[in-house]
PyMOL Python script that loads the backbone (N, CA, C, O; Angstrom):
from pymol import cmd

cmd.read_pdbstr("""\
ATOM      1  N   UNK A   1     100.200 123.598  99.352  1.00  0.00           N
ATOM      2  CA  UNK A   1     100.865 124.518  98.448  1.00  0.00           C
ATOM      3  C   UNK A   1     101.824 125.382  99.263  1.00  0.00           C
ATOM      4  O   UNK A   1     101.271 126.020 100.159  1.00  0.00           O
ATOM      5  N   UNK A   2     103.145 125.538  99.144  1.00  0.00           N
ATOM      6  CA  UNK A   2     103.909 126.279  99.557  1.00  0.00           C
ATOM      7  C   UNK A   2     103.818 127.827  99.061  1.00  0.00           C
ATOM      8  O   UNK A   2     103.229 128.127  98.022  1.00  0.00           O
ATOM      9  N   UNK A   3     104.425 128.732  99.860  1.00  0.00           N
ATOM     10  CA  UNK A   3     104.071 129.700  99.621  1.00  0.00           C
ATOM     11  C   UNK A   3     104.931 130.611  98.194  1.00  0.00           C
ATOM     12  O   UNK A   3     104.571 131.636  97.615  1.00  0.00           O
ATOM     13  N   UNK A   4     106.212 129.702  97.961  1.00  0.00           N
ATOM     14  CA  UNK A   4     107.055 130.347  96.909  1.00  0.00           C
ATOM     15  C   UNK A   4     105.848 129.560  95.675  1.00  0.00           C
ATOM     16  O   UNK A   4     105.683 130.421  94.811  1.00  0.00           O
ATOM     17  N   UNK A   5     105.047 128.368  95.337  1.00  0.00           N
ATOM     18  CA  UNK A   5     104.230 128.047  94.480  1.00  0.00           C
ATOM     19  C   UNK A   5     103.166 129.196  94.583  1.00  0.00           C
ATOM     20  O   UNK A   5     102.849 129.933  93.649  1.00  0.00           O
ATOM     21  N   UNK A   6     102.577 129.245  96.078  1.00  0.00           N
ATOM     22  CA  UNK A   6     101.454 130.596  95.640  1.00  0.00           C
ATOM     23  C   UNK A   6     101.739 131.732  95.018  1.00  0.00           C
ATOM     24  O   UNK A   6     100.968 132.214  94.188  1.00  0.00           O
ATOM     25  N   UNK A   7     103.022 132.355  95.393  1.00  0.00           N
ATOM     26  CA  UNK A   7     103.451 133.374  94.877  1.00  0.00           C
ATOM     27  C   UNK A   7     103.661 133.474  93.432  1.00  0.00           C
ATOM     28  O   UNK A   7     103.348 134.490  92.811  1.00  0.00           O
ATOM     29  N   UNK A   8     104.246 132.324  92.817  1.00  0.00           N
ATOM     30  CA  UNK A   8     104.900 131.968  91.221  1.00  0.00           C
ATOM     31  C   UNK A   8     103.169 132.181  90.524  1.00  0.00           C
ATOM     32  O   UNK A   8     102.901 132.847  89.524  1.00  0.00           O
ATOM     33  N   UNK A   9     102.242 131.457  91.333  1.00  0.00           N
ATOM     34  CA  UNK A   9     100.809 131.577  90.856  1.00  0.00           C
ATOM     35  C   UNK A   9     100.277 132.753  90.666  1.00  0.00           C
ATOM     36  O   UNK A   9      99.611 132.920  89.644  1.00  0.00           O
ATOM     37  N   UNK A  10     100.451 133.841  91.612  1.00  0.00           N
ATOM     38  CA  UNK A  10      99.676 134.907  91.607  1.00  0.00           C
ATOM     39  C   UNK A  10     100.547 135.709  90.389  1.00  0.00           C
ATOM     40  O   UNK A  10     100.043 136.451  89.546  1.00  0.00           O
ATOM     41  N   UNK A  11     101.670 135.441  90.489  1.00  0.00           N
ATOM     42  CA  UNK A  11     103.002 136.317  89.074  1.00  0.00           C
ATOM     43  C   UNK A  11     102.415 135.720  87.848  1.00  0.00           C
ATOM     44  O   UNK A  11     102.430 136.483  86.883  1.00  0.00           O
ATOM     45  N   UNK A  12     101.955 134.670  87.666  1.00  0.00           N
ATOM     46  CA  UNK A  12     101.113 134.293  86.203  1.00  0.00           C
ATOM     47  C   UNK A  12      99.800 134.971  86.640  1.00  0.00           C
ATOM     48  O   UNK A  12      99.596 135.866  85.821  1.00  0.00           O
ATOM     49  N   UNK A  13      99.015 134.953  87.376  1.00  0.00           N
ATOM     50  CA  UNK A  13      97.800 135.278  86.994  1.00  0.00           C
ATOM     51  C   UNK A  13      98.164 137.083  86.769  1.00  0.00           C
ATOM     52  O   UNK A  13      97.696 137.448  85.691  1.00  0.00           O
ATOM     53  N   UNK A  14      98.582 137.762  87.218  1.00  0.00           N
ATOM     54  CA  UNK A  14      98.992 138.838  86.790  1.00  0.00           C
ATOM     55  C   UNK A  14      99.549 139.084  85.561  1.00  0.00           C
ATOM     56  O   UNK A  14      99.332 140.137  84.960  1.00  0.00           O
ATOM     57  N   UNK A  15     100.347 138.085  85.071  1.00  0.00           N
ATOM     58  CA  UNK A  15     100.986 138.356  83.764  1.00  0.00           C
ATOM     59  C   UNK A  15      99.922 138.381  82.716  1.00  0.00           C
ATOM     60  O   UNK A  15      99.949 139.142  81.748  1.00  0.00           O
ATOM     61  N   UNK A  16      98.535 137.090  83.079  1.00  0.00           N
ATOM     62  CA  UNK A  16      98.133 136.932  82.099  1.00  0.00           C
ATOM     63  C   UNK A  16      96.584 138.318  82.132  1.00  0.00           C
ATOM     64  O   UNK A  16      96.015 138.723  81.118  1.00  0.00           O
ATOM     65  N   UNK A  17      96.258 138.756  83.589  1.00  0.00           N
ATOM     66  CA  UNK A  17      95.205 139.827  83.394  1.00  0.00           C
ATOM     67  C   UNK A  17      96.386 141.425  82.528  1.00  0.00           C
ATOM     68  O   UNK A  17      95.766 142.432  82.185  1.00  0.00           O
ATOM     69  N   UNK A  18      97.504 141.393  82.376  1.00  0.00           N
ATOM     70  CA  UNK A  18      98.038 142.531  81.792  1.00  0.00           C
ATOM     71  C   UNK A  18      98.499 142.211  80.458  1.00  0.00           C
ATOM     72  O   UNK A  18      98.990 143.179  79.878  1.00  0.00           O
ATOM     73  N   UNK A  19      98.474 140.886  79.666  1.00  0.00           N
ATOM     74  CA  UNK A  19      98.595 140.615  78.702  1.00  0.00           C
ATOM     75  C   UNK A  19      97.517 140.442  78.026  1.00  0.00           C
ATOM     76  O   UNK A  19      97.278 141.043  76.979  1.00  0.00           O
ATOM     77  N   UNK A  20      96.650 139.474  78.642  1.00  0.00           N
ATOM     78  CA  UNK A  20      95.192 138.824  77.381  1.00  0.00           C
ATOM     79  C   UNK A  20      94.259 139.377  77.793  1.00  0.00           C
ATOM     80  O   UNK A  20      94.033 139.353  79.003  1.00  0.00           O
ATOM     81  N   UNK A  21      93.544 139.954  77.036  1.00  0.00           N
ATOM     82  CA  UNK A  21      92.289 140.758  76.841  1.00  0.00           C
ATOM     83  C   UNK A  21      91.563 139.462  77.545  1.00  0.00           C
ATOM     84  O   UNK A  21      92.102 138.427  77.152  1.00  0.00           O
ATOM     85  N   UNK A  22      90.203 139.161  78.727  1.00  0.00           N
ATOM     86  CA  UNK A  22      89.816 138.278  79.219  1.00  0.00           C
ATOM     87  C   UNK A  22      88.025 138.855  79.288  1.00  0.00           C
ATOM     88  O   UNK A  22      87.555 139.974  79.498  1.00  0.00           O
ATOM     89  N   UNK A  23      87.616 138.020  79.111  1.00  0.00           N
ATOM     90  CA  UNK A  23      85.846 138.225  78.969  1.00  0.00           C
ATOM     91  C   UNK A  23      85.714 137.962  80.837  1.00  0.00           C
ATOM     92  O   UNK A  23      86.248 137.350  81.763  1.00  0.00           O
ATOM     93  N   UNK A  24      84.893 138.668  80.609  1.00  0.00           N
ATOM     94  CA  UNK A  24      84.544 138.837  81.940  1.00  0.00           C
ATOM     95  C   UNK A  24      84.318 137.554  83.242  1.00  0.00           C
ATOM     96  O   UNK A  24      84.600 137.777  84.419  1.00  0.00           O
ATOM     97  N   UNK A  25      83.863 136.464  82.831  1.00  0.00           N
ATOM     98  CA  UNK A  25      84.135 135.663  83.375  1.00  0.00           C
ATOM     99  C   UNK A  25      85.303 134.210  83.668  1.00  0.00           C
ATOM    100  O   UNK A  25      85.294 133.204  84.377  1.00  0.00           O
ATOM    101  N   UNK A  26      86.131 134.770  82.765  1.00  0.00           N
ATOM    102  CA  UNK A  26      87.543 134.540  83.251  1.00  0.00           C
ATOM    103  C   UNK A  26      88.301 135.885  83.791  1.00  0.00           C
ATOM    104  O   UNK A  26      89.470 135.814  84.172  1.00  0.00           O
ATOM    105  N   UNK A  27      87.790 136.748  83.800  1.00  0.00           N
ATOM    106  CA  UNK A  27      88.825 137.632  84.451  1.00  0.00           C
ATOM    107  C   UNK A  27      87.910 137.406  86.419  1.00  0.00           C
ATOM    108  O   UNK A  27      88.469 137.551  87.507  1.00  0.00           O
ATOM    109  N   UNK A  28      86.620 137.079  86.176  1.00  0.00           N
ATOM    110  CA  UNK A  28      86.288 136.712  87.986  1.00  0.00           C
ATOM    111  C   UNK A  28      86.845 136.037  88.159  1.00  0.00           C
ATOM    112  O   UNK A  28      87.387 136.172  89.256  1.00  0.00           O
ATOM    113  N   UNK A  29      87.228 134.857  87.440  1.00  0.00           N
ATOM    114  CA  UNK A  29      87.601 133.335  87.927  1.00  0.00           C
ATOM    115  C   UNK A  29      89.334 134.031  88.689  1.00  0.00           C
ATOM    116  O   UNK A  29      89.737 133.616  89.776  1.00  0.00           O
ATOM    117  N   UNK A  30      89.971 134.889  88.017  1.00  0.00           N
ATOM    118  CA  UNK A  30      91.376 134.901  87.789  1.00  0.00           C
ATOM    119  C   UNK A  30      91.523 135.722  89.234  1.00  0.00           C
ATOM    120  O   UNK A  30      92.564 135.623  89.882  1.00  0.00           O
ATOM    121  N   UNK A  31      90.423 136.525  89.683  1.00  0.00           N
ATOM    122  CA  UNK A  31      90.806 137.399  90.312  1.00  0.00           C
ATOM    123  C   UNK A  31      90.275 136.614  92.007  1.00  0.00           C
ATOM    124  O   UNK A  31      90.796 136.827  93.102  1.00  0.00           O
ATOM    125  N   UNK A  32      89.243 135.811  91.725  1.00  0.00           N
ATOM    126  CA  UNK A  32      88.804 134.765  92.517  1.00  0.00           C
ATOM    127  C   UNK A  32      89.907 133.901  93.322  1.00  0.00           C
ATOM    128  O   UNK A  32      89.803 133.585  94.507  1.00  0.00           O
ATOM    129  N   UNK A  33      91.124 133.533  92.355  1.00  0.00           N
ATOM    130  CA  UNK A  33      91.972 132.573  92.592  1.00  0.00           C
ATOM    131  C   UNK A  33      92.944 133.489  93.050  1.00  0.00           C
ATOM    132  O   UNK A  33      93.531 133.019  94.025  1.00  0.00           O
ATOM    133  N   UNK A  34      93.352 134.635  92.723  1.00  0.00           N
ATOM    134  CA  UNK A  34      94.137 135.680  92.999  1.00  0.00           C
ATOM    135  C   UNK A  34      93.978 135.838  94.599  1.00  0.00           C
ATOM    136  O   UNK A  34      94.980 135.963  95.304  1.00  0.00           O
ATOM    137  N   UNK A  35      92.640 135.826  95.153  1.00  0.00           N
ATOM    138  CA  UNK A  35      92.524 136.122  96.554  1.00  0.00           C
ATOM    139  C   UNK A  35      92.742 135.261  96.792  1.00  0.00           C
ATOM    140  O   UNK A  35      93.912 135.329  97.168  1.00  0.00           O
ATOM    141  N   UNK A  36      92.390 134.212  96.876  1.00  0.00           N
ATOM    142  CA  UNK A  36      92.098 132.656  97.696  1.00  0.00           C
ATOM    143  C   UNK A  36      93.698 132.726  97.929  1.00  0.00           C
ATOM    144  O   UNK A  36      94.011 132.465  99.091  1.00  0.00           O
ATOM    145  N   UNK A  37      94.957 133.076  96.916  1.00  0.00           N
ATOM    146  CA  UNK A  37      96.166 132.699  96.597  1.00  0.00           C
ATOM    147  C   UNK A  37      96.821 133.895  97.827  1.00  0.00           C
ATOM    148  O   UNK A  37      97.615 133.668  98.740  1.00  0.00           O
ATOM    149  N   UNK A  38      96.315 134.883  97.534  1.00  0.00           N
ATOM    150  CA  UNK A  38      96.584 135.828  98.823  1.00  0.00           C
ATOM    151  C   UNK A  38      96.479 135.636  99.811  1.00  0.00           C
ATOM    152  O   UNK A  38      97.307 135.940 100.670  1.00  0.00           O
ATOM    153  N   UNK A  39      94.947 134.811 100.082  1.00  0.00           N
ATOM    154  CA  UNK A  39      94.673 134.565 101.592  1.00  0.00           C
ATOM    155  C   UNK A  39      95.657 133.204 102.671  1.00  0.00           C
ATOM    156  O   UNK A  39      95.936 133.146 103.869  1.00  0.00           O
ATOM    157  N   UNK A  40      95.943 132.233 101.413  1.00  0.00           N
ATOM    158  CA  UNK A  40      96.569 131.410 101.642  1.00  0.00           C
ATOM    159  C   UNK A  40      98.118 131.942 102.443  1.00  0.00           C
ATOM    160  O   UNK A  40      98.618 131.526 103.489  1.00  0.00           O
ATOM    161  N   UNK A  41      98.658 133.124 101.384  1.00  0.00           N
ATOM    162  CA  UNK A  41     100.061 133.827 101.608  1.00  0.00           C
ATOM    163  C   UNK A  41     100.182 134.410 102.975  1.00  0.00           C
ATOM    164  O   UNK A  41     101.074 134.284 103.814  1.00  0.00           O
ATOM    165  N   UNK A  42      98.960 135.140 102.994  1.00  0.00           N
ATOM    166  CA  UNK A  42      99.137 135.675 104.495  1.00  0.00           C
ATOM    167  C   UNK A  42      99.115 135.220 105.451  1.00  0.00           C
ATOM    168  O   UNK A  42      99.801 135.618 106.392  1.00  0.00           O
ATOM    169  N   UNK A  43      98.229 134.134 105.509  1.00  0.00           N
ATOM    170  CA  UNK A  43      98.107 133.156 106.648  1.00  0.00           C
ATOM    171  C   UNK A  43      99.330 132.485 106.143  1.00  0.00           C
ATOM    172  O   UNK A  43      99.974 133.092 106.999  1.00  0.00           O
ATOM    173  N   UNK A  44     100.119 131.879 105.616  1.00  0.00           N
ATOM    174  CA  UNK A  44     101.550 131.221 105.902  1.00  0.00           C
ATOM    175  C   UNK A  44     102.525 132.420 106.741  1.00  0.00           C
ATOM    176  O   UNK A  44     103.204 132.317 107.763  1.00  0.00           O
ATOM    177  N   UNK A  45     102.263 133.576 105.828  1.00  0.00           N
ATOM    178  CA  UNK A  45     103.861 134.595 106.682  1.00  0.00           C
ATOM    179  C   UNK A  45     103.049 135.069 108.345  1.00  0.00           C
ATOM    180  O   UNK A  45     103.841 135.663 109.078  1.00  0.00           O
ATOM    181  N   UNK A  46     101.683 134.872 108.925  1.00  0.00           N
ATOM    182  CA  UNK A  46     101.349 134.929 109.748  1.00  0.00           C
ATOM    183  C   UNK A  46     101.584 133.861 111.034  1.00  0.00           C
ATOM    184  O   UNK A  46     101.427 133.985 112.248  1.00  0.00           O
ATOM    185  N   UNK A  47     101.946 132.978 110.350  1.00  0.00           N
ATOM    186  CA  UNK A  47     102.251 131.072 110.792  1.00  0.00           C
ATOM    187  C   UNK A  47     103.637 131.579 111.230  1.00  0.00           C
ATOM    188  O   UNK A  47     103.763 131.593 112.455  1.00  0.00           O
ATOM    189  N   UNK A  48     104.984 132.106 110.355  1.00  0.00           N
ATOM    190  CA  UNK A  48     105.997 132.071 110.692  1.00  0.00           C
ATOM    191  C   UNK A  48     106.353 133.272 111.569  1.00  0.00           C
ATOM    192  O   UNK A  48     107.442 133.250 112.144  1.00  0.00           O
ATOM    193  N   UNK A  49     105.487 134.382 111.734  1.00  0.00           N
ATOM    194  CA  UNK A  49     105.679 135.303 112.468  1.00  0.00           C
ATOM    195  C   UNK A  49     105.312 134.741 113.643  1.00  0.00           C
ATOM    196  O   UNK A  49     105.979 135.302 114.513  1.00  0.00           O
ATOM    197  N   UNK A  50     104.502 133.811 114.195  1.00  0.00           N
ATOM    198  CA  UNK A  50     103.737 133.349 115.150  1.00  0.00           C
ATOM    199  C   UNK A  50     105.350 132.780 115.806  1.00  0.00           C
ATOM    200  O   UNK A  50     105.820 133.035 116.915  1.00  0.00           O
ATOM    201  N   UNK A  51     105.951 131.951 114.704  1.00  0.00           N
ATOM    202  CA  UNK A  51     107.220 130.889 114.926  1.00  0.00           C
ATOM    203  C   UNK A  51     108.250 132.076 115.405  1.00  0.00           C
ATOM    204  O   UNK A  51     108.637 132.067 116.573  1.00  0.00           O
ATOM    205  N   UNK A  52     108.593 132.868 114.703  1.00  0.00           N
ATOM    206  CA  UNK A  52     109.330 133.459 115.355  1.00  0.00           C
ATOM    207  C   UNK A  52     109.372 134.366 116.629  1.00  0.00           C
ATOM    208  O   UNK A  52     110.424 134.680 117.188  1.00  0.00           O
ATOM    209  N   UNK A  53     108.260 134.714 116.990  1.00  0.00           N
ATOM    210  CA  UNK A  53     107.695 135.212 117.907  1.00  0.00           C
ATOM    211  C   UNK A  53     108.193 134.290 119.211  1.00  0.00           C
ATOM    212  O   UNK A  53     108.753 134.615 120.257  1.00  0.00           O
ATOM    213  N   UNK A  54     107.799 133.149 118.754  1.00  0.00           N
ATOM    214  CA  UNK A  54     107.505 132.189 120.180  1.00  0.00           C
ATOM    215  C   UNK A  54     109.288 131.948 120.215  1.00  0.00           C
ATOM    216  O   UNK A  54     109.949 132.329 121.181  1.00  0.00           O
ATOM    217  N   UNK A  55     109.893 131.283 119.045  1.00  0.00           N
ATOM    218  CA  UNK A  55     111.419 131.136 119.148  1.00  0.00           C
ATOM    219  C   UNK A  55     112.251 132.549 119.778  1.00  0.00           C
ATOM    220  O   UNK A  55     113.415 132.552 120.180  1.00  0.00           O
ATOM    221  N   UNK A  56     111.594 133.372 119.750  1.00  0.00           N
ATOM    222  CA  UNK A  56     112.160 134.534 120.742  1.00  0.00           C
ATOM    223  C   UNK A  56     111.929 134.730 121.695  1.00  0.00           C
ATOM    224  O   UNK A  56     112.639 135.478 122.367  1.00  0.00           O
ATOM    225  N   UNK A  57     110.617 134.028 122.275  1.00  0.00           N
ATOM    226  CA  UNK A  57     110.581 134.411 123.588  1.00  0.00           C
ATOM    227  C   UNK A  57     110.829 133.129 124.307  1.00  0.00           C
ATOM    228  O   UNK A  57     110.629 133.308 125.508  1.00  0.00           O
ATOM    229  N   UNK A  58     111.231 131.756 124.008  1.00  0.00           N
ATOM    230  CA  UNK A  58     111.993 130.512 124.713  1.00  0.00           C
ATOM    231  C   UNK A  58     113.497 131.286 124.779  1.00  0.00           C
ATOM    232  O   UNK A  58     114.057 131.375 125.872  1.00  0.00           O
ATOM    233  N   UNK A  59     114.102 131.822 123.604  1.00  0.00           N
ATOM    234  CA  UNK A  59     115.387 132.127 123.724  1.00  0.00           C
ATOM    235  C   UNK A  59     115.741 133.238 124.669  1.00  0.00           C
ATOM    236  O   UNK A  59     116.835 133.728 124.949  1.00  0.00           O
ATOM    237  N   UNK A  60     114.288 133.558 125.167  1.00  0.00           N
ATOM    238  CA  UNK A  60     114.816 134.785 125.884  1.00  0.00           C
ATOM    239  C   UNK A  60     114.471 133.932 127.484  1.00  0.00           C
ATOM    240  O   UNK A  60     114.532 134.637 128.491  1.00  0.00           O
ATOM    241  N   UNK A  61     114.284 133.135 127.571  1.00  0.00           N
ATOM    242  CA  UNK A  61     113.704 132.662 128.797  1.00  0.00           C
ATOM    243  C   UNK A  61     114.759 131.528 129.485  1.00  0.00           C
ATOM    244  O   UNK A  61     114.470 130.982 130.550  1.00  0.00           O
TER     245      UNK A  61
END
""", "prot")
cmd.dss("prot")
cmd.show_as("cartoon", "prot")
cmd.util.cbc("prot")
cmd.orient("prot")
C-alpha cells in the first residue's frame, strides 16, 4: 500500500466516524484500522527520511 492510498484511507475513515452514527464495534474496528494506517504512514515518511539522510551524506562525501 502506498502511502498517498493510506492516507486517501484514513480521509474516509474519518469522514465516515464524523458522519455515521457507528455502534460501538464498528467504531473499534474503524479506529483499529485508523492506527495500523498510521503506523504504516510513519514508517514510510521514516524510510524516506532515512533516504534522504543517506543521499546527503554520499553527496557530501
Amino acid at each position: 500500500m502506498t502511502y498517498t492510498e493510506a492516507q486517501a484511507e484514513l480521509e474516509h475513515i474519518l469522514a465516515q466516524l464524523q458522519e455515521v452514527p457507528a455502534d460501538i464495534d464498528q467504531l473499534h474496528a474503524r479506529v483499529a484500522r485508523a492506527e495500523q494506517l498510521i503506523a504504516h504512514c510513519r514508517a514510510r515518511l521514516r524510510g524516506v527520511e532515512e533516504e534522504i539522510t543517506e543521499l546527503r551524506r554520499t553527496a557530501d562525501d
